[in-house]
N, C-alpha and C positions, 0 to 999 in steps of 0.2 A: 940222340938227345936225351930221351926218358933214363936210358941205361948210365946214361953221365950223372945225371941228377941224383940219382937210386945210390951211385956211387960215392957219389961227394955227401950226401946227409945217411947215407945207413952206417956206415965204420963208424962216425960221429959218437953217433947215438949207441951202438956197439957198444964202443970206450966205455963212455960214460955206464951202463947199464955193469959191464964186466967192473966196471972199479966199484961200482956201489954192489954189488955182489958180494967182491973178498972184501971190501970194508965189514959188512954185516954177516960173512962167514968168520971174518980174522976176530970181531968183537966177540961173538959167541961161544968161538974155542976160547977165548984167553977170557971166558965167565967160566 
């Protein structure tokens, strides 16, 4: 049950974390 939950909302948040990463790595290069 915990290990399900842990599942379904951490990749989520993942995502999100990795694309606001190379948004603000790809802005930086291309300053």
């Amino acid at each position: 049950m915990k290990q399900h939950n842990f599942c379904g909302s951490k990749p989520y948040g993942l995502l999100h974390q990795i694309k606001l990463l190379i948004l603000l790595n790809d802005s930086l290069i291309w300053k």
